[in-house]
SEFIZA-3560 file (N, C-alpha, C; in Angstrom, 3 decimals):
REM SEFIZA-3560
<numar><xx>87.517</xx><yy>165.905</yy><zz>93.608</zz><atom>N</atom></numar>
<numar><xx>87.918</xx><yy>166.903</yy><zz>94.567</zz><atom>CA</atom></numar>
<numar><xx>89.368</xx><yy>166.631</yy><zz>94.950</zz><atom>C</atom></numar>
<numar><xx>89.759</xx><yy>167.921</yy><zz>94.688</zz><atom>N</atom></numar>
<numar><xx>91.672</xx><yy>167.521</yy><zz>95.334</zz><atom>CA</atom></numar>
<numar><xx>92.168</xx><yy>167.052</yy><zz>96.359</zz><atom>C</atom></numar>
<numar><xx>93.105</xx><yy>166.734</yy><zz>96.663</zz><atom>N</atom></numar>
<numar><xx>93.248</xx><yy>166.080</yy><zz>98.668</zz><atom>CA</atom></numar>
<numar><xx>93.792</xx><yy>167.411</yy><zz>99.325</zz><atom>C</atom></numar>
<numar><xx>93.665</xx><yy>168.712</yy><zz>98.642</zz><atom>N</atom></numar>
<numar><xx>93.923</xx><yy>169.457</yy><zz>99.829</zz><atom>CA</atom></numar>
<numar><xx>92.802</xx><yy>170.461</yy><zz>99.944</zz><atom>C</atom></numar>
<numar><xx>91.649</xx><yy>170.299</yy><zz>98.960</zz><atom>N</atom></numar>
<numar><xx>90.460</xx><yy>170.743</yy><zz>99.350</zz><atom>CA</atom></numar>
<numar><xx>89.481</xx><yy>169.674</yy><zz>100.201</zz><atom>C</atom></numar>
<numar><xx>89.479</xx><yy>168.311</yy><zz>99.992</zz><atom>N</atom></numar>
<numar><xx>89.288</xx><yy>167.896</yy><zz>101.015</zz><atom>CA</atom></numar>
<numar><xx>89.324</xx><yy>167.695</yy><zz>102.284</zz><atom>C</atom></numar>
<numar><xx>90.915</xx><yy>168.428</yy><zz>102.807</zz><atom>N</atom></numar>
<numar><xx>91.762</xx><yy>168.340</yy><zz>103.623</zz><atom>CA</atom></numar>
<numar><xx>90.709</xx><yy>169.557</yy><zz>104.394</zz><atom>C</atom></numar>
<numar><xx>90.628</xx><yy>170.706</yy><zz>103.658</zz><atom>N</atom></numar>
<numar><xx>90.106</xx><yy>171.866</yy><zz>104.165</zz><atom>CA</atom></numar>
<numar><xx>88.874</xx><yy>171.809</yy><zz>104.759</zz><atom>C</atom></numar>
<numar><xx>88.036</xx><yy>170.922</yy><zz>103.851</zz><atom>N</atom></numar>
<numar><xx>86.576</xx><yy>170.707</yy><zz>104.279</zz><atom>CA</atom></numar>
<numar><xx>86.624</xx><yy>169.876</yy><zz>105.317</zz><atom>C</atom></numar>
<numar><xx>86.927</xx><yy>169.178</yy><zz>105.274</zz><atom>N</atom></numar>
<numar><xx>86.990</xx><yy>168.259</yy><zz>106.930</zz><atom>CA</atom></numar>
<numar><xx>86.659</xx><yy>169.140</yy><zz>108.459</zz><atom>C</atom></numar>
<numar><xx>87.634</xx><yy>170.053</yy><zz>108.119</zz><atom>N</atom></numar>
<numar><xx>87.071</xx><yy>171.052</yy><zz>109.058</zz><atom>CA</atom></numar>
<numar><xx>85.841</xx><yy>172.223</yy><zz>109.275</zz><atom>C</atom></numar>
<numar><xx>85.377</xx><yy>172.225</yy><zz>108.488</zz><atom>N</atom></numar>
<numar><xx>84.024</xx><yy>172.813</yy><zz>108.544</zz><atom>CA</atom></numar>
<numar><xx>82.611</xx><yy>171.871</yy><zz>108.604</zz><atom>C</atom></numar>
<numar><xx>83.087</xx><yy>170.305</yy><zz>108.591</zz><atom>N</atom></numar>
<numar><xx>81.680</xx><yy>169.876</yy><zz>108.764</zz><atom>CA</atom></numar>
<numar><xx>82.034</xx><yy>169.112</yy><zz>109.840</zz><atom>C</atom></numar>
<numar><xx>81.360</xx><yy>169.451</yy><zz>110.840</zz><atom>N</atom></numar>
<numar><xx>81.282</xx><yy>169.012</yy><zz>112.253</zz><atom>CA</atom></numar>
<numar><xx>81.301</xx><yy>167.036</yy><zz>112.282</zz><atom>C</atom></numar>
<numar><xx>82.047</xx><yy>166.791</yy><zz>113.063</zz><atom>N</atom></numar>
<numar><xx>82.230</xx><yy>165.105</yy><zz>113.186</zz><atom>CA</atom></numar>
<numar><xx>80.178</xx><yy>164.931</yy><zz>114.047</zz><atom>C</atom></numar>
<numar><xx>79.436</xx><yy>165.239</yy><zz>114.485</zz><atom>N</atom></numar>
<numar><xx>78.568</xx><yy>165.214</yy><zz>115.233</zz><atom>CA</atom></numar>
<numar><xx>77.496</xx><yy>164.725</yy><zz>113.719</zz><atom>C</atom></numar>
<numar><xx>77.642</xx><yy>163.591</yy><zz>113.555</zz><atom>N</atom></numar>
<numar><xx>76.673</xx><yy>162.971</yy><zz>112.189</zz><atom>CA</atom></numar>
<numar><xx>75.489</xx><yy>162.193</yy><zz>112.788</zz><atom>C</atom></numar>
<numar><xx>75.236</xx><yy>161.678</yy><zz>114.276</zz><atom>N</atom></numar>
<numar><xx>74.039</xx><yy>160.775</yy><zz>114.634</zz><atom>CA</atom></numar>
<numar><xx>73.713</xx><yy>161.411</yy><zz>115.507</zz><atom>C</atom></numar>
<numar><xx>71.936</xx><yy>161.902</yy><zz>115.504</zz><atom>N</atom></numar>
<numar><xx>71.522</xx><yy>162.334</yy><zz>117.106</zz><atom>CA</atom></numar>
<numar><xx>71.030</xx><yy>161.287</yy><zz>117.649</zz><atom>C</atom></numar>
<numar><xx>69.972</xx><yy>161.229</yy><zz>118.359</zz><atom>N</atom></numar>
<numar><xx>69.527</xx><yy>159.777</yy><zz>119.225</zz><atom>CA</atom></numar>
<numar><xx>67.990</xx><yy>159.438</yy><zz>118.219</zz><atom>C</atom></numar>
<numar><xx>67.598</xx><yy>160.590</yy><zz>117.917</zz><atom>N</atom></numar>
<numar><xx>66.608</xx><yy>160.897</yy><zz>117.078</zz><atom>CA</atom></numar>
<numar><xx>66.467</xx><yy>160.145</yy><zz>115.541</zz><atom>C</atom></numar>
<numar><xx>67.554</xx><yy>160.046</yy><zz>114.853</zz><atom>N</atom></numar>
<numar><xx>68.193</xx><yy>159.693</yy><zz>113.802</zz><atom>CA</atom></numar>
<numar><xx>68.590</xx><yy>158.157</yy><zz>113.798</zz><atom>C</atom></numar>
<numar><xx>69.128</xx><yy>157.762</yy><zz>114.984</zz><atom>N</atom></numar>
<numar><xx>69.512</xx><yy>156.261</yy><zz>115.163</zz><atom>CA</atom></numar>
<numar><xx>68.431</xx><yy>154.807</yy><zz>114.673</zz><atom>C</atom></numar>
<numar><xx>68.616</xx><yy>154.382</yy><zz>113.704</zz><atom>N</atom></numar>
<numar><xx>67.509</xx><yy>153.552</yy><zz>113.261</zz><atom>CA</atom></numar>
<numar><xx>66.046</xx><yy>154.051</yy><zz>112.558</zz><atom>C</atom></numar>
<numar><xx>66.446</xx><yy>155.083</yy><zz>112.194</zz><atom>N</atom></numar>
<numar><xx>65.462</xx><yy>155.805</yy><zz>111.815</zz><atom>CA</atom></numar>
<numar><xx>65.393</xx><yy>155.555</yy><zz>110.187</zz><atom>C</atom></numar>
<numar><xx>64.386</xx><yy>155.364</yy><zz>109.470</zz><atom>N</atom></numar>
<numar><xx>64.729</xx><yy>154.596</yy><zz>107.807</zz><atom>CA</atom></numar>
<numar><xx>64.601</xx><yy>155.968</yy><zz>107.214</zz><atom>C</atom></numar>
<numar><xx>64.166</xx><yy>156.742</yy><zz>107.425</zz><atom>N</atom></numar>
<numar><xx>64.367</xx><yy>158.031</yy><zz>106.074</zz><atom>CA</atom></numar>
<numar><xx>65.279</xx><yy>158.691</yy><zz>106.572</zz><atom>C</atom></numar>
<numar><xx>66.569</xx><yy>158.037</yy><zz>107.672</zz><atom>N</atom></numar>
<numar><xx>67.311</xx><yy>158.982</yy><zz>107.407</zz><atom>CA</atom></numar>
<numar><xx>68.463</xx><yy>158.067</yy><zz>107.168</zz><atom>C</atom></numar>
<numar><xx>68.528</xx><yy>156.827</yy><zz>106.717</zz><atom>N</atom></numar>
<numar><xx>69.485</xx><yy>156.385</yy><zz>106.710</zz><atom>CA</atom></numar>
<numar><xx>70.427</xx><yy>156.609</yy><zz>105.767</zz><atom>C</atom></numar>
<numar><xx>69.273</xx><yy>156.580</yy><zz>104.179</zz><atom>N</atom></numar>
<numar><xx>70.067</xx><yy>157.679</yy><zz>102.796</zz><atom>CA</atom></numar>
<numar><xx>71.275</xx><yy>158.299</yy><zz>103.512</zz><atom>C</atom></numar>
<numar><xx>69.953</xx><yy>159.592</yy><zz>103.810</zz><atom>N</atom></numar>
<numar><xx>71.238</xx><yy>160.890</yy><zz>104.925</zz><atom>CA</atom></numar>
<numar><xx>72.246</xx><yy>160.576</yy><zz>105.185</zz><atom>C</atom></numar>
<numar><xx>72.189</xx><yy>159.160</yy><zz>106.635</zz><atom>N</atom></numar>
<numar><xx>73.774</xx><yy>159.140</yy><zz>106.823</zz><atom>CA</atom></numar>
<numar><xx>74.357</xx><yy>158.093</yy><zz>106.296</zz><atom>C</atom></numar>
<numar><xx>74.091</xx><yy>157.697</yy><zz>105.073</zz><atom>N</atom></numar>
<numar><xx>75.348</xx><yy>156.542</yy><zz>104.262</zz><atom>CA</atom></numar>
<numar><xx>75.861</xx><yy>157.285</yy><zz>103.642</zz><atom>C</atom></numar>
<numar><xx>75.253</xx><yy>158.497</yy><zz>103.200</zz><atom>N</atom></numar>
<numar><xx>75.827</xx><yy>159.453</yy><zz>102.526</zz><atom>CA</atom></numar>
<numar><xx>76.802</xx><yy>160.056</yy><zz>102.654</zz><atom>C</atom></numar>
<numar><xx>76.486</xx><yy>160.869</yy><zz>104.505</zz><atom>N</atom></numar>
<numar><xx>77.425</xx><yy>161.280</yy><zz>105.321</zz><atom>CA</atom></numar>
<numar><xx>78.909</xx><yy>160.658</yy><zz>105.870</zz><atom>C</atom></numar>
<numar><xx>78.563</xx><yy>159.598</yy><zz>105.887</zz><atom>N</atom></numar>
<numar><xx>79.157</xx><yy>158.354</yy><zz>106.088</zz><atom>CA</atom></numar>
<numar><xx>80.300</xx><yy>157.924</yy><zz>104.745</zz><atom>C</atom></numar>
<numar><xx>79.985</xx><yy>157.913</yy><zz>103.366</zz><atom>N</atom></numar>
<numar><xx>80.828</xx><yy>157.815</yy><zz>102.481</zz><atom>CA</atom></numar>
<numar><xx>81.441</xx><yy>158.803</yy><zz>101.818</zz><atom>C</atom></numar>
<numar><xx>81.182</xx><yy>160.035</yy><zz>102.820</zz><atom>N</atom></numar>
<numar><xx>81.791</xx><yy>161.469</yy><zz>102.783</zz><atom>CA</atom></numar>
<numar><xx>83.027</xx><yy>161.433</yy><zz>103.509</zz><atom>C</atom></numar>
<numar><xx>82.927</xx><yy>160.568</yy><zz>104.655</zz><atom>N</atom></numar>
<numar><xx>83.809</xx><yy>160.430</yy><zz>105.845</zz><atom>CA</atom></numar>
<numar><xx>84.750</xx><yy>159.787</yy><zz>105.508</zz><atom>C</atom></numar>
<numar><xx>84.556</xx><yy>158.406</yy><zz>104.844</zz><atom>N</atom></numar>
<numar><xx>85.262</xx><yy>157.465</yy><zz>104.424</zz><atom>CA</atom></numar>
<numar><xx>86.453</xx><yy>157.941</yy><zz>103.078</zz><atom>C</atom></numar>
<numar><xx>86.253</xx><yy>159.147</yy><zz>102.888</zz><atom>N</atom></numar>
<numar><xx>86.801</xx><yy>159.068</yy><zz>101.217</zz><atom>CA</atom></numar>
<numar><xx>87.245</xx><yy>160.659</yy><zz>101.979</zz><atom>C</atom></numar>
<numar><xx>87.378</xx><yy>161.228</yy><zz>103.151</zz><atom>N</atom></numar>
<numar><xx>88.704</xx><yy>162.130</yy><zz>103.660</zz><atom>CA</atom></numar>
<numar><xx>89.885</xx><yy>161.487</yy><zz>103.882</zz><atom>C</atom></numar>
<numar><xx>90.803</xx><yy>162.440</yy><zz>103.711</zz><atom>N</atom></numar>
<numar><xx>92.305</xx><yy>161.565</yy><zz>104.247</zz><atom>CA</atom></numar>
<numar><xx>92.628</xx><yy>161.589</yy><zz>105.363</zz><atom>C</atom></numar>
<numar><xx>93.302</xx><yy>160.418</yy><zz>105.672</zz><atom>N</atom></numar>
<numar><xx>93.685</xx><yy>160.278</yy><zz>106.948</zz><atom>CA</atom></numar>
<numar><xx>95.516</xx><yy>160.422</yy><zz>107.323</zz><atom>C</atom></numar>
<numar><xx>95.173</xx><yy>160.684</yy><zz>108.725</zz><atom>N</atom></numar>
<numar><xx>96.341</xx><yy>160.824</yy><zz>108.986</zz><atom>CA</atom></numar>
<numar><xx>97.229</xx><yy>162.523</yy><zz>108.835</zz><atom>C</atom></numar>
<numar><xx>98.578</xx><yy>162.573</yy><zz>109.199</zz><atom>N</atom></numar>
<numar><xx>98.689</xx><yy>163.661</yy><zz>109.384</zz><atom>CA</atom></numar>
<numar><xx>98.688</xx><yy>164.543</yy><zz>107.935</zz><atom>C</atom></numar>
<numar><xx>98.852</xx><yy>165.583</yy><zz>107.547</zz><atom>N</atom></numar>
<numar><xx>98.990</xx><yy>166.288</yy><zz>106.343</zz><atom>CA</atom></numar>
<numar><xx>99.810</xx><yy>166.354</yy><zz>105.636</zz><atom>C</atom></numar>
<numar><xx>100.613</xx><yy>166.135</yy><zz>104.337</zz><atom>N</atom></numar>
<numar><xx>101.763</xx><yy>166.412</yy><zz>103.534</zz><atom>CA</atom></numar>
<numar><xx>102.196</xx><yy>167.441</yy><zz>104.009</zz><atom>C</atom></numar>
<numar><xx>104.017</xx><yy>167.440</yy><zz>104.130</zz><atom>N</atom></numar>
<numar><xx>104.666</xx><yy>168.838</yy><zz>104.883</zz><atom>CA</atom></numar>
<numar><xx>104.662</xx><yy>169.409</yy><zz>103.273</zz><atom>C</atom></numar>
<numar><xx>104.261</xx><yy>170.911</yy><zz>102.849</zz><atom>N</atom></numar>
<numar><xx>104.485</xx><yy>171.816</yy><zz>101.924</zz><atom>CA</atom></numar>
<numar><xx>105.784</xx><yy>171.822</yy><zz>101.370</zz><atom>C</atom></numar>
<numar><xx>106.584</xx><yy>172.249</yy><zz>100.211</zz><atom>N</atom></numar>
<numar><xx>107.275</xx><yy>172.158</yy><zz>99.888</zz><atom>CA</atom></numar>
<numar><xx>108.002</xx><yy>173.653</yy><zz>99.184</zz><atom>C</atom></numar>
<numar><xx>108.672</xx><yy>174.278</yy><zz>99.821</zz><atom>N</atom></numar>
<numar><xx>108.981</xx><yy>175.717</yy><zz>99.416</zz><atom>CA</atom></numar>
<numar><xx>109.228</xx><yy>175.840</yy><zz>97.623</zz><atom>C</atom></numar>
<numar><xx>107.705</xx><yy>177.212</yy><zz>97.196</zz><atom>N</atom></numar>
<numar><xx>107.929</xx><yy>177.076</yy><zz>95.901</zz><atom>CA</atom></numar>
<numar><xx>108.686</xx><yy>178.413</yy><zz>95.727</zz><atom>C</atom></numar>
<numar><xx>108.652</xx><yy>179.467</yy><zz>95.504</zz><atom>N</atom></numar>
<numar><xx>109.611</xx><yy>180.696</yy><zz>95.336</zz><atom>CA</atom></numar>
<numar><xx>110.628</xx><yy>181.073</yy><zz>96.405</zz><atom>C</atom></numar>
<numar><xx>111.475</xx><yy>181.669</yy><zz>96.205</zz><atom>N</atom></numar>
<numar><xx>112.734</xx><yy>182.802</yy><zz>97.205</zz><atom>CA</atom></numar>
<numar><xx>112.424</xx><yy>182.657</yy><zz>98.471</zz><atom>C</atom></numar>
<numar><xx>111.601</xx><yy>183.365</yy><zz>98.554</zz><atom>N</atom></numar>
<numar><xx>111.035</xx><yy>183.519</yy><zz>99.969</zz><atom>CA</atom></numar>
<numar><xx>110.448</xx><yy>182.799</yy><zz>100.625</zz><atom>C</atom></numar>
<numar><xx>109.506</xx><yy>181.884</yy><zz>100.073</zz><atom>N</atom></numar>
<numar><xx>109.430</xx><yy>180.872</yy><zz>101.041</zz><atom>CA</atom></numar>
<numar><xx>110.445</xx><yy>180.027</yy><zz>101.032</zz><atom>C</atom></numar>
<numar><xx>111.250</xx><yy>179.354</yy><zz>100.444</zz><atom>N</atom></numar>
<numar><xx>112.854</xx><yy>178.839</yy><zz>100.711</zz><atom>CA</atom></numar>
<numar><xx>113.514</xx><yy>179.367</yy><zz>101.722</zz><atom>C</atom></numar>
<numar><xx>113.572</xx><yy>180.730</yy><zz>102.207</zz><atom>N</atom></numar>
<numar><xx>114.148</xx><yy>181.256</yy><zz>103.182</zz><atom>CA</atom></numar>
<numar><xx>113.365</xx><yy>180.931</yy><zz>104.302</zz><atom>C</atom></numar>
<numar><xx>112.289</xx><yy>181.426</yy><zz>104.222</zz><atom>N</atom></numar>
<numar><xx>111.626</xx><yy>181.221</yy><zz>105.594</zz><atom>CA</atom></numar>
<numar><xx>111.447</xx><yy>179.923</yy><zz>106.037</zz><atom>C</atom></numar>
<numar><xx>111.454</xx><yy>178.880</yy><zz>105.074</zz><atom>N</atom></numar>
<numar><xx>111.351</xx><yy>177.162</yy><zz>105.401</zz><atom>CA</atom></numar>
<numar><xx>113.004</xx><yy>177.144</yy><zz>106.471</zz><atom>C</atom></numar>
<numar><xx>113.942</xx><yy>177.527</yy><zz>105.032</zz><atom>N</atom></numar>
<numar><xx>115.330</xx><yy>177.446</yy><zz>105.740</zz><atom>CA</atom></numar>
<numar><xx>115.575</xx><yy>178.133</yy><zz>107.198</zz><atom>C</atom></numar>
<numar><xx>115.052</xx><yy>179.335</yy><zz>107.482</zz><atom>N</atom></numar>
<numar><xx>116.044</xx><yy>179.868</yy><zz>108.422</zz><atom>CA</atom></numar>
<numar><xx>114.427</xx><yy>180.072</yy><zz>109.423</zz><atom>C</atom></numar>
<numar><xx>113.182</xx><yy>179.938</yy><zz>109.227</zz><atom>N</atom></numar>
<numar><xx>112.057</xx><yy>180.233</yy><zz>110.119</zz><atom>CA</atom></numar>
<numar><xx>111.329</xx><yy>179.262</yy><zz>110.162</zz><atom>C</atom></numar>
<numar><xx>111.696</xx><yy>177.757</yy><zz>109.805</zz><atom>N</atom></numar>
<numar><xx>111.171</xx><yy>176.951</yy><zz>109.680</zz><atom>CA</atom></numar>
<numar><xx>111.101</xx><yy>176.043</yy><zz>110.920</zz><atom>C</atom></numar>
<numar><xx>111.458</xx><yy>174.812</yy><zz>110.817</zz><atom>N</atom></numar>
<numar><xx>111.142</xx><yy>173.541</yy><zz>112.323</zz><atom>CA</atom></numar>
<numar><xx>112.810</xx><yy>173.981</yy><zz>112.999</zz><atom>C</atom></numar>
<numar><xx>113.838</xx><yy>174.306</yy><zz>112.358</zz><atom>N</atom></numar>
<numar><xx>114.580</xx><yy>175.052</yy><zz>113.538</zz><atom>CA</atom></numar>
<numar><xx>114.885</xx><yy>176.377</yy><zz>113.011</zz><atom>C</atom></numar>
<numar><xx>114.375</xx><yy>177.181</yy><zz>113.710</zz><atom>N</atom></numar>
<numar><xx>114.580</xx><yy>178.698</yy><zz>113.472</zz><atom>CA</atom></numar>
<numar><xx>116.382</xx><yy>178.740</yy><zz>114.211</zz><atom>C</atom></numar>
<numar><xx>116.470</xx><yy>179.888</yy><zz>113.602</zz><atom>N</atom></numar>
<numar><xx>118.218</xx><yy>180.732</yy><zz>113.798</zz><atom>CA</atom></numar>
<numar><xx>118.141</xx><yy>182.058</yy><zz>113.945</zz><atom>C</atom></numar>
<numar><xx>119.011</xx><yy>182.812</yy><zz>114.339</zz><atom>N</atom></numar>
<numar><xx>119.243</xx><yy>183.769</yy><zz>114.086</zz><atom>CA</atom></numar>
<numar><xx>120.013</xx><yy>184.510</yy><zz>112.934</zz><atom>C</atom></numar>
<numar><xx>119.949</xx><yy>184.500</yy><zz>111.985</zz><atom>N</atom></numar>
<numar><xx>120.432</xx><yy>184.446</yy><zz>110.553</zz><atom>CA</atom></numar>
<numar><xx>119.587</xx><yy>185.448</yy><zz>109.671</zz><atom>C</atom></numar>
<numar><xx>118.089</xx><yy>185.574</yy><zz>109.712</zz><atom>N</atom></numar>
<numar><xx>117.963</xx><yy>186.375</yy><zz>109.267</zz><atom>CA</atom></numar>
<numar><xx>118.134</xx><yy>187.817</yy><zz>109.982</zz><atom>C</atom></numar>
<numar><xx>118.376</xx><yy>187.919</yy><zz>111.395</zz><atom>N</atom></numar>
<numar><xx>118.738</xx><yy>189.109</yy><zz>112.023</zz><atom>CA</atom></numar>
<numar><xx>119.994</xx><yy>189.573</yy><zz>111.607</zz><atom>C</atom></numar>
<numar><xx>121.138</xx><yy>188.546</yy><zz>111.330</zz><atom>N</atom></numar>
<numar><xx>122.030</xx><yy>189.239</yy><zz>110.824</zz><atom>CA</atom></numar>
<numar><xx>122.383</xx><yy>189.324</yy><zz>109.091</zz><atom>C</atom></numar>
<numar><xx>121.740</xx><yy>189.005</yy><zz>108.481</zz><atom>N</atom></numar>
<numar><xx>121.372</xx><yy>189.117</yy><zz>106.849</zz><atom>CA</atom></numar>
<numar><xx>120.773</xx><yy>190.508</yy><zz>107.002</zz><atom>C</atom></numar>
<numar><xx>119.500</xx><yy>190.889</yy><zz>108.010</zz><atom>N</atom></numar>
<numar><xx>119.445</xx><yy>191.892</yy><zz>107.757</zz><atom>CA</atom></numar>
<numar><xx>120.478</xx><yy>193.171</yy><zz>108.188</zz><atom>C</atom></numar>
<numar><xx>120.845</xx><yy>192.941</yy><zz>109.675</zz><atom>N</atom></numar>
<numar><xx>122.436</xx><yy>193.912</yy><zz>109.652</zz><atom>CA</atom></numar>
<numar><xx>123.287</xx><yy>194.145</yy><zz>108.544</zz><atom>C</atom></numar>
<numar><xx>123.399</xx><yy>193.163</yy><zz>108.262</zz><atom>N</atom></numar>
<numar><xx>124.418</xx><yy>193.114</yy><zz>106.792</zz><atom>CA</atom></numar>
<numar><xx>123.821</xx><yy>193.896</yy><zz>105.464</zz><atom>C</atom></numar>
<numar><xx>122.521</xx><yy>193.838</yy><zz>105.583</zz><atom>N</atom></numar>
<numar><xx>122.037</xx><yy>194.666</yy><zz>104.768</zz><atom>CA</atom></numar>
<numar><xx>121.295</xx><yy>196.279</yy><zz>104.967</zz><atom>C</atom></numar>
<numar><xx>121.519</xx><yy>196.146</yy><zz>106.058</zz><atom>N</atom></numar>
<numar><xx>121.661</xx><yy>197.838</yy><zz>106.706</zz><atom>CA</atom></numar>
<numar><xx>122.718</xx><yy>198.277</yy><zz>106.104</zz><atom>C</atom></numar>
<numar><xx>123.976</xx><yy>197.436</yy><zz>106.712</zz><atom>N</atom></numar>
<numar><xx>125.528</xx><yy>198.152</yy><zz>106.620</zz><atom>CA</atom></numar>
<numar><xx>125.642</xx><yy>198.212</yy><zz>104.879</zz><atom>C</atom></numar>
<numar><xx>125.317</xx><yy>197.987</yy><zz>104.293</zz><atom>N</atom></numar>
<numar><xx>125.826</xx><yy>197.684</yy><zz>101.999</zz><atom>CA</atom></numar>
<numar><xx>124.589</xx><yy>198.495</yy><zz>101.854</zz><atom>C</atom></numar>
<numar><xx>122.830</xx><yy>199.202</yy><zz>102.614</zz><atom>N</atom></numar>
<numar><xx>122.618</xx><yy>200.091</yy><zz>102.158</zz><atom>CA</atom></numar>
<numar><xx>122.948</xx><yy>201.377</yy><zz>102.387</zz><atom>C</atom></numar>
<numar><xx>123.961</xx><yy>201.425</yy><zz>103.784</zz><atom>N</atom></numar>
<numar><xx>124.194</xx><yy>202.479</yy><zz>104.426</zz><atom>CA</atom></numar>
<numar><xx>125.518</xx><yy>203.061</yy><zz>103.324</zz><atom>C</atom></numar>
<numar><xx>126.201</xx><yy>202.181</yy><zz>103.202</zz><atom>N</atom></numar>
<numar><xx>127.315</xx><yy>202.681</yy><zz>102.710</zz><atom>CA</atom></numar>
<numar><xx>127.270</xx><yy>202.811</yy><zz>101.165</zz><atom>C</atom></numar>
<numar><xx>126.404</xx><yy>202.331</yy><zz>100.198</zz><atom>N</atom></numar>
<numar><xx>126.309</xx><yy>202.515</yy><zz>99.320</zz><atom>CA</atom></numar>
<numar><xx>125.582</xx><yy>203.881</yy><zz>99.467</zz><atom>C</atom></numar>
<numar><xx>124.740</xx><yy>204.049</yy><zz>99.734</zz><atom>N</atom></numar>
<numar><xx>124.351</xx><yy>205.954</yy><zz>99.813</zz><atom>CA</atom></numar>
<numar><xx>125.202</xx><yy>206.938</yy><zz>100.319</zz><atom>C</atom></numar>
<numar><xx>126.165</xx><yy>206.214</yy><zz>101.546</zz><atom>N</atom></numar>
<numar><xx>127.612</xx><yy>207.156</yy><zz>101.427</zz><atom>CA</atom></numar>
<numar><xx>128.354</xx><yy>207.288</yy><zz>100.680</zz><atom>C</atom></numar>
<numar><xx>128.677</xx><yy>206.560</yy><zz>99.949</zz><atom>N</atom></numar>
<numar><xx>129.377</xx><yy>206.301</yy><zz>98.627</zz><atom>CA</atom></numar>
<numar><xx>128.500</xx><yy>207.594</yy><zz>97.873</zz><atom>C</atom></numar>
<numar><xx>127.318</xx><yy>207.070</yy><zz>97.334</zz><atom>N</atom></numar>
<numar><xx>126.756</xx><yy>207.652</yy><zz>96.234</zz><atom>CA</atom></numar>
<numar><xx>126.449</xx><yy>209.348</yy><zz>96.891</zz><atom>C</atom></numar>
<numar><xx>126.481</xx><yy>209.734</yy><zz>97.787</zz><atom>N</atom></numar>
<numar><xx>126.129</xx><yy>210.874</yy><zz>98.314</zz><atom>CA</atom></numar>
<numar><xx>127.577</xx><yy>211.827</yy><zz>98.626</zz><atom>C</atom></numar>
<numar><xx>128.398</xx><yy>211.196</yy><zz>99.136</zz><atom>N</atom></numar>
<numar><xx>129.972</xx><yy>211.735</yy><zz>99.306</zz><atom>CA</atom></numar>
<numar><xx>130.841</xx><yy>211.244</yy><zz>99.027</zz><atom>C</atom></numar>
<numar><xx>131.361</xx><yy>209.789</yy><zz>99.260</zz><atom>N</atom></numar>
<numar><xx>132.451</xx><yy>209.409</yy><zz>99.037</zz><atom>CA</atom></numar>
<numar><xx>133.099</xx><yy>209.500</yy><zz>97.051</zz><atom>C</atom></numar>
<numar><xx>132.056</xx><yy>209.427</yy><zz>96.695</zz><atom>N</atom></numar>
<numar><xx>132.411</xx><yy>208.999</yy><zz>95.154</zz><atom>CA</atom></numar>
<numar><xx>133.171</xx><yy>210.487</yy><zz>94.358</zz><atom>C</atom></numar>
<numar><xx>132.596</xx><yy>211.541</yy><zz>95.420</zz><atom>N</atom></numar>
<numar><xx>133.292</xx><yy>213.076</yy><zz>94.827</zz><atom>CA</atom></numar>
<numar><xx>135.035</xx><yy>213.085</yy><zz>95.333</zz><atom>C</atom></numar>
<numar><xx>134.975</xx><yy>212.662</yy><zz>95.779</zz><atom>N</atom></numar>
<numar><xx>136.226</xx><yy>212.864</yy><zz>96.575</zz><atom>CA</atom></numar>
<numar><xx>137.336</xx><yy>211.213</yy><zz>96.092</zz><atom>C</atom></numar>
<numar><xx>136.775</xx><yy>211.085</yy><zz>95.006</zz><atom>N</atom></numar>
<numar><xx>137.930</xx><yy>209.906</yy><zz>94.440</zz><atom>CA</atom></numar>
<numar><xx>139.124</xx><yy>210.138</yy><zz>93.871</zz><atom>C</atom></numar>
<numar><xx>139.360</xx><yy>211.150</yy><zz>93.376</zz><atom>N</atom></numar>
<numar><xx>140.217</xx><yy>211.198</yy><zz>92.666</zz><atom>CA</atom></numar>
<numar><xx>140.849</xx><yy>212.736</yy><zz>93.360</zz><atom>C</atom></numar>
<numar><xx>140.375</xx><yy>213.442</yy><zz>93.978</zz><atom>N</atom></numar>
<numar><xx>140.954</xx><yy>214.701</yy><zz>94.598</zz><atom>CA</atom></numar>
<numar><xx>140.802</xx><yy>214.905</yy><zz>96.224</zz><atom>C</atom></numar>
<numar><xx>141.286</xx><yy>215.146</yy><zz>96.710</zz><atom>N</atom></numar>
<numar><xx>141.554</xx><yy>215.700</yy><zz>98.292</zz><atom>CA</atom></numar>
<numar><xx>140.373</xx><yy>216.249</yy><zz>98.578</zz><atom>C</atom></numar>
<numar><xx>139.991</xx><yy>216.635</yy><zz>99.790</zz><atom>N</atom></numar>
<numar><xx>139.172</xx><yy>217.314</yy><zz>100.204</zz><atom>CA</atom></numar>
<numar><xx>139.460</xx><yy>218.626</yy><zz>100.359</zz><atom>C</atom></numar>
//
C-alpha cells in the first residue's frame, strides 16, 4: 500500500480500537494485534509538502501558496488590457493603418 493511501485511510478508521468489553478478552485479541499492526505500519508525523506538477499548479504554489500576493490580480488586469486591445486592433484599428480616417 502506498504512503499516501495510507495517509488517507488513517482517517476513516476511527483511533477508538479497545472497549472495556474487549480488554483481556482471548478471542479478541487476534482482532486487536491485528488492529494494532495496522496502526503501527501508518506514518507518522506531519505529511510530505506536494510538489507543483503542471503550469498551474506552479502558479498557484507561487503566487496562492504559504505567502499569497497580489499578483495574480494584476496578471489578470494586464490581461484584460492585451485582450481588450487586441480586439481593438482586430475590429478597428488595423483598417485604418495605412489611410486616414
Amino acid at each position: 500500500m502506498s504512503y499516501i493511501a495510507r495517509r488517507a485511510l488513517s482517517t476513516l478508521i476511527p483511533p477508538k480500537i479497545a472497549s472495556p468489553s474487549a480488554i483481556g478478552g482471548a478471542q479478541d485479541a487476534v482482532r486487536m494485534q491485528r488492529v494494532v499492526n495496522f496502526y503501527e505500519k501508518l506514518p507518522r508525523g506531519p505529511a510530505p509538502k506536494r510538489q507543483p506538477k503542471g503550469p498551474l499548479e506552479w502558479y498557484q504554489h507561487r503566487y496562492m501558496g504559504e505567502n499569497p500576493s497580489a499578483m495574480p490580480l494584476l496578471h489578470l488586469i494586464g490581461g484584460i488590457i492585451l485582450l481588450g486591445y487586441s480586439f481593438n486592433y482586430y475590429f478597428h484599428l488595423r483598417h485604418h493603418k495605412n489611410n486616414a480616417h
